[in-house]
Phi, psi and omega in degrees: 000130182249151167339310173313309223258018156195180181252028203007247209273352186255009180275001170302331170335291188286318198294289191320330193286320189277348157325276192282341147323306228271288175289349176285309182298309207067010164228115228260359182282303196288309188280357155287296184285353173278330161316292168296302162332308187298308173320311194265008169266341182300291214290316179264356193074300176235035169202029186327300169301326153303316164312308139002258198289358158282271205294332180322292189328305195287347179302298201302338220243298177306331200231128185278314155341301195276319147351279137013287187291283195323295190307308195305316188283319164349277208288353141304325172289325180270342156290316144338275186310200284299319160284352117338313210241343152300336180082023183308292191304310171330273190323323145284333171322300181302333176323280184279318160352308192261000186257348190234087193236008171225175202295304188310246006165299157301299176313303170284350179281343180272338185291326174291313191292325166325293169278349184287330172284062209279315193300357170195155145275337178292318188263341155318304209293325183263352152284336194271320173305306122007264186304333178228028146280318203286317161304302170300312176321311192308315175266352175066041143296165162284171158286317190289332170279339164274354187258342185285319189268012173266300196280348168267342191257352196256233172009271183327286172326305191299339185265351194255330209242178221266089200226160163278349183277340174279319194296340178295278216308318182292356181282296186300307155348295209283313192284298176322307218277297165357280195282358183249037132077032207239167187205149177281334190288000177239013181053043149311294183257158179279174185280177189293331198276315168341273215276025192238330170282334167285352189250348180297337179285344173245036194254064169300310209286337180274323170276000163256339162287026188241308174287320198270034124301322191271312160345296180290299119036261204276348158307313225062355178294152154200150179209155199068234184283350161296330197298296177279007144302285174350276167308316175326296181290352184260340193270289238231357156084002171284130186276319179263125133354138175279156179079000182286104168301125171270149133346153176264149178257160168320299212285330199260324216271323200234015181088224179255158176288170207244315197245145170292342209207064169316152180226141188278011197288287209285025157250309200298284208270339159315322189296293175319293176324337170279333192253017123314310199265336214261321166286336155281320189289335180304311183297316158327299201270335167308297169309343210248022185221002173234159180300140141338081189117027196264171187281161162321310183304307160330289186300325181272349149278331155264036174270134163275090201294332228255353183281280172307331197276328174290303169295354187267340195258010186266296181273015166269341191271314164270044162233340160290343184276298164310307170298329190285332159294320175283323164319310194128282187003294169247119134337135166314315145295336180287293166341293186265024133277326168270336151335288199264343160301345192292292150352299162307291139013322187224023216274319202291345163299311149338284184302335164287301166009268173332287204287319179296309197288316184315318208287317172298337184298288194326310179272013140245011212256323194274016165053063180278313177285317170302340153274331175269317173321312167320302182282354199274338200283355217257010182217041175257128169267146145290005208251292156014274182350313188293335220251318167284305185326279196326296171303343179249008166263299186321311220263316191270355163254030143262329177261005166240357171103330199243133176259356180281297193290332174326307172294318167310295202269004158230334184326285188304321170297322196281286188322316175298307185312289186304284188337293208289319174298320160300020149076036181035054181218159173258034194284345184246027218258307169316267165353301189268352158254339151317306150304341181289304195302319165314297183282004150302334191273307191326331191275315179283009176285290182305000228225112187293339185254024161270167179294302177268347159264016174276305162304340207242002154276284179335311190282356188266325167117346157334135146289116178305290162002272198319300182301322167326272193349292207280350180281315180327288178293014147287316180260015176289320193311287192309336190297314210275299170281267215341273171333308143001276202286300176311332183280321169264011185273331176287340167267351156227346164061044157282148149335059171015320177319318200291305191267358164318289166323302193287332207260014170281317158322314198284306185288318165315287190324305223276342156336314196274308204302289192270011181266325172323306207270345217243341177276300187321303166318307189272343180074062150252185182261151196267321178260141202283163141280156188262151197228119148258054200027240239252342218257288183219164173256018188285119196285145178314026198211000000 
């Protein structure tokens, strides 16, 4: 790699910079764009500010993708406001309310609603998100806490189940196999959906933030700055820090509900119609993208998902819009009037977006994922290898936010690497994309400037900061056994199969460890008593 093709150690500035603003400031509009500003003063030197603003223009303009996306959170937000102001949301709540009267019981129905909501993460986060704050209120979670088991359950699922993130991710396969110069027709290699199925026992980090959700869930345990979100909410009944700005929520952003006699119809058949159309258009756009005979798995790699979601959240707003006018409920102004409040709703989600994806331009036009690989590259092993990946994908997708682009920009490296190290075999091929996808999502976890957990404060209702802060130790905690296990798999090449279990184990022990020792520290109870407002004073047991 020559010097032309990146700006070396300063092109970390702006990402680095927009970090720690973000955590330092807590405003994460401003410290994004101070970010990207560094950059176009990095990248012309005297024309920082025109640059600037070329790449904002090009995030929003060039790319139909992003476009896509932009429209997809549009029309969620305004499907939410109509389901919200229908009284949809009221309704599953009475719904469920009386049977989910505890910490436990709320906490697993969302970690269940979590995985059951496999096929996106965007819409995971607002719809799950959505449905079960007013509930998690009812019992007195945090926010920080409900934002946490919404943003671990969304993305680790999503990578796993019939998604746009497998339909991404098999893309990148296909691209890794490229750039190492190997082809399935000639049987070098298995084909991309094989080894993206060979590579999930070592995609650790999405199946252990997926367990150590339920782990935290049904322990009652918590530690580090989660704790004290916590004790806040079991002691003094604040769901929020005093001085915390949330995302904007439903209740602030769309009024009052419309009906006295919520019905759960206006939650129930907007939602399906959404998960109808998003699972046919997949199915559509799969087949008609594929051979004749081809398999399920086959059709579902060549669907275009981010395509079906834009039409399924397009027809989740127009049958909530029909029903609520044709029921009587709403008049036609009123019904496209909460339509563009939905809108509204989501324009600060937008705006981060936006600002998330330019900060990505930015580190690639200064060749930031390409300077941390580099260095990354100079110290691979085969015994290694599982181990670097995982840290140099984690690290450029905390510092760009994306966990998509992290995968575009280690995938074509990672792949060339593990072949050539693997002694020109694909014994080692699983193991490295299985780590690229980990350390993307752990980075986009961590990450103030990512999209989706930028969503998963908005549908919660979360101080974004504040939801960052408290997510970081759980997912430094799962990042650590992850790493653990790769590291003796990579010293001993046992069956991933093996350390699965143990590293369940690993994570249980260290709950316990550390919720103790961090209760001790603050002189608080390591298990919260639980404060349920108006209903009991009856401890989750």
């Amino acid at each position: 790699m020559t010097g032309a093709e990146t700006f070396g150690a300063i092109s970390l500035v702006p990402p680095l910079l927009a970090i720690v603003l973000a955590i330092v400031t807590r405003k994460p509009i401003l410290s994004l764009f101070l970010g990207i500003w560094s950059g176009g003063v990095i990248f012309t030197t005297s024309h920082g500010v025109a640059q600037t603003l070329d790449w904002l223009v090009s995030s929003i303009g060039e790319s139909t993708f992003n476009a896509k996306i932009m429209l997809i959170v549009l029309f969620l937000g305004a499907g939410v406001a109509l389901i919200w102001r229908l009284g949809g949301a009221n309704a599953i709540a009475n719904t469920v309310t009386s049977s989910l009267d505890t910490q436990r019981k709320v906490g697993g129905a969302t970690w269940l609603f979590g995985m059951l909501w496999f096929f996106d993460d965007y819409s995971n986060t607002a719809i799950v998100g959505t449905t079960m704050r007013e509930i998690s209120d009812e019992v007195q979670i945090s926010r920080e806490k409900l934002a946490y088991m919404i943003d671990s359950t969304a993305a680790p699922v999503a990578t796993f189940g019939i998604s746009s993130w497998v339909a991404y991710q098999l893309s990148m396969i296909r691209e890794g196999y490229s750039a190492a110069g190997v082809s399935v027709e000639a049987g070098e290699v298995p084909g991309a959906f094989a080894l993206f199925l060979q590579s999930i026992p070592f995609n650790m980090y999405c199946l252990f933030a997926v367990v150590m959700v339920g782990i935290i869930v049904f322990s009652g345990r918590d530690f580090g700055e989660m704790l004290d979100a916590e004790h806040r909410s079991a002691t003094e009944g604040k769901l929020l820090r005093d001085g915390a700005i949330p995302m904007q929520s439903a209740e602030d952003s769309l009024g009052e509900v419309l009906t006295d006699s919520p019905q759960l119809r206006y939650f129930a058949v907007p939602t399906l119609s959404l998960m109808a159309v998003v699972v046919g258009g997949a199915a559509y756009t799969g087949l008609g993208g594929s051979e004749p005979g081809a398999s399920v798995f086959e059709i579902a790699g060549n669907a275009a998902f981010v395509d079906a979601l834009l039409w399924g959240t397009f027809t989740m707003v127009a049958v909530a819009l029909v029903m609520g006018v044709g029921s009587g409920i709403a008049n036609l102004d009123e019904a496209m009037e909460t339509v563009i409040d939905g809108f509204s709703m989501m324009l600060t989600a937008l705006t981060i977006l936006v600002m998330a994806w330019t900060i990505g331009s930015v580190t690639t036009a200064l060749g930031t994922g390409i300077y941390v690989t580099n260095i990354a590259e100079n110290f691979v092993t085969p015994t290694l290898l599982p181990v670097v990946v995982l840290v140099a994908s984690a690290f450029i997708a905390f510092s760009t936010g994306t966990s998509w682009g992290t995968m575009a920009i280690v995938t074509p490296i990672a792949v060339p690497l593990a072949w050539s190290v693997g002694g020109a075999t694909p014994a080692l091929l699983p193991v490295a994309i299985g780590t690229v996808f980990s350390g993307a999502i752990f980075g986009d976890h961590c990450s103030p400037i990512s999209d989706t957990t930028i969503l998963s404060s908005t549908f919660t209702g979360a101080d974004h900061i504040d939801h960052v802060r408290t997510q970081m130790y759980y997912a430094t905690t799962v990042l650590v056994v992850a790493a653990s296990l790769l590291t003796v798999w990579g010293a001993t090449r046992i069956t991933p199969l093996v350390l699965l279990p143990v590293g369940v184990v690993m994570l249980g022990g260290l709950v316990y460890v550390l919720s103790e020792f961090d209760a001790n520290r603050k002189d608080v109870e390591a298990t919260r008593t639980v404060r349920v407002g108006n209903r009991s004073a009856t401890d989750d047991d």
